[in-house]
C-alpha positions in Angstrom: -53.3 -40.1 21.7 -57.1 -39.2 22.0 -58.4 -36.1 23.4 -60.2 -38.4 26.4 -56.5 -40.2 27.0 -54.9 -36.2 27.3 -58.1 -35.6 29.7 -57.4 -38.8 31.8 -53.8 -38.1 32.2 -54.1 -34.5 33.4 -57.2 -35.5 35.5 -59.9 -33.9 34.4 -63.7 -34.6 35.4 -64.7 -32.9 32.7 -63.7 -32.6 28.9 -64.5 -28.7 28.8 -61.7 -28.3 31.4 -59.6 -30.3 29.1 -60.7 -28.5 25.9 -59.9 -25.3 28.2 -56.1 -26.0 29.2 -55.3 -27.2 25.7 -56.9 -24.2 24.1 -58.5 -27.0 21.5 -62.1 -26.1 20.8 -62.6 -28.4 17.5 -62.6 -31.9 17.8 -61.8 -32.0 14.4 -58.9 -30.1 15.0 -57.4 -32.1 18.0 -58.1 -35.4 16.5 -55.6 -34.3 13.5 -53.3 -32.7 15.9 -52.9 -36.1 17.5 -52.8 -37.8 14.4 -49.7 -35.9 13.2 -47.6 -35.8 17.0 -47.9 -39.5 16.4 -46.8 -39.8 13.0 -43.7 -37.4 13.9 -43.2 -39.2 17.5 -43.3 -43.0 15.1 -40.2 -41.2 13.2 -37.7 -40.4 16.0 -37.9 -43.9 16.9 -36.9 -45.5 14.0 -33.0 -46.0 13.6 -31.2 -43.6 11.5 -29.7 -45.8 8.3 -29.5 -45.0 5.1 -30.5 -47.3 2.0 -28.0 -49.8 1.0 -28.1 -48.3 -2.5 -27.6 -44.4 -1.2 -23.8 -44.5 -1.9 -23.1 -43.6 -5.7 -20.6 -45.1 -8.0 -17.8 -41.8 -7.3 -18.5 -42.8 -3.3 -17.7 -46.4 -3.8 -14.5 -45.2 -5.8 -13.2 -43.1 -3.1 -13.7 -46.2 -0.8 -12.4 -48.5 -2.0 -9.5 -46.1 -2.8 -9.3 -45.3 0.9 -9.0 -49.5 1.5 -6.0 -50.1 -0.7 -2.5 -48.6 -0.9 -1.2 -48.2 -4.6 2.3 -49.4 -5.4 4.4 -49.0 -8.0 3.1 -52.1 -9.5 0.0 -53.1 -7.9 -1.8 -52.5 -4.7 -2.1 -53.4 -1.0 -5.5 -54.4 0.1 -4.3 -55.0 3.4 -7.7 -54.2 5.3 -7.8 -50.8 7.2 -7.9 -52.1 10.8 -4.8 -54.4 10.2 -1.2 -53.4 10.7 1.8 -54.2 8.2 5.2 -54.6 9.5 6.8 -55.8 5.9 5.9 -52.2 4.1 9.0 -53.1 1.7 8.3 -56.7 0.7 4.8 -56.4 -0.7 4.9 -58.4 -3.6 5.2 -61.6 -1.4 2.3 -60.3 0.8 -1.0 -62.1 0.7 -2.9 -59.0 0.5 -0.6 -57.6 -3.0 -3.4 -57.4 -6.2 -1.3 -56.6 -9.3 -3.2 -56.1 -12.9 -2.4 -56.4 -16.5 -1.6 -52.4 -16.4 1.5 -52.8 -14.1 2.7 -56.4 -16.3 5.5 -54.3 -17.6 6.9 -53.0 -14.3 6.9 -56.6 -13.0 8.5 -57.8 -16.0 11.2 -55.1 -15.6 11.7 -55.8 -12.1 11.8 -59.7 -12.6 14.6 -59.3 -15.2 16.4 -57.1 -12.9 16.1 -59.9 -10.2 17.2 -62.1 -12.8 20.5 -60.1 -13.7 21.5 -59.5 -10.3 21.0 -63.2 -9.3 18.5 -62.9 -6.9 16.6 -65.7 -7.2 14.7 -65.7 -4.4 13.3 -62.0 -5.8 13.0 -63.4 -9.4 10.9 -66.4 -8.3 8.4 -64.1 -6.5 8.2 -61.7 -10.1 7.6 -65.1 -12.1 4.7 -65.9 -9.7 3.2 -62.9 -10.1 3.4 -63.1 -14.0 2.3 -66.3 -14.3 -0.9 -65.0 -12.0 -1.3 -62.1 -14.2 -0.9 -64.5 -17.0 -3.8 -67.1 -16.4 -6.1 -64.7 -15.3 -5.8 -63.0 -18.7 -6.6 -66.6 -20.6 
């Protein structure tokens, strides 16, 4: 805002009056001074958002840890806002995610399906070692 805009809104006749309430004497000095409130007024009302790239690589770690449940031999990546009434079936689930890592506690727990006669269990186990199986080749 120029010094004559600040005179015209207080309603001043006269710039000296203006120069006089606002304790401005340089022109110099005022025209900076209203350079600057601008600037700083121009940054309060832009939103508030961070770059996309801001979050680090230990910050993307601890969220996706916060998205996904570890199991004994996988995870859940059930999303956060979604609720899970089968907490003890979740090999069946669509939102399980097993790895090569946990290929020996699947095998374990297919044979022990497989003993007991549940095939129902064993079938699910084979399906998930067949998965883990062709995404390895």
């Amino acid at each position: 805002m120029t010094l004559e805009a600040l005179a015209a809104l207080l309603g001043h006749r006269s710039m000296r009056m203006t120069l006089v309430y606002a304790r401005i004497a340089d022109r110099t000095v005022a025209d900076e001074y209203f350079s600057v409130s601008e600037k700083v007024e121009a940054l309060y009302d832009q939103p508030r958002a961070l770059p996309a790239d801001a979050e680090g690589a230990e910050m993307r770690k601890l969220r996706a840890e916060m998205h996904r449940r570890m199991l004994g031999n996988g995870y859940c990546a059930r999303p956060v806002g979604l609720d899970c009434h089968f907490e003890s079936i979740c090999e069946s689930c669509t939102f399980f995610q097993t790895t090569i890592e946990f290929r020996p506690t699947l095998q374990a727990q297919r044979d022990d399906a497989a003993e007991k006669g549940q095939l129902g269990r064993q079938k699910v186990f084979d399906g998930l070692l067949a998965r883990l199986d062709d995404a390895a080749s």
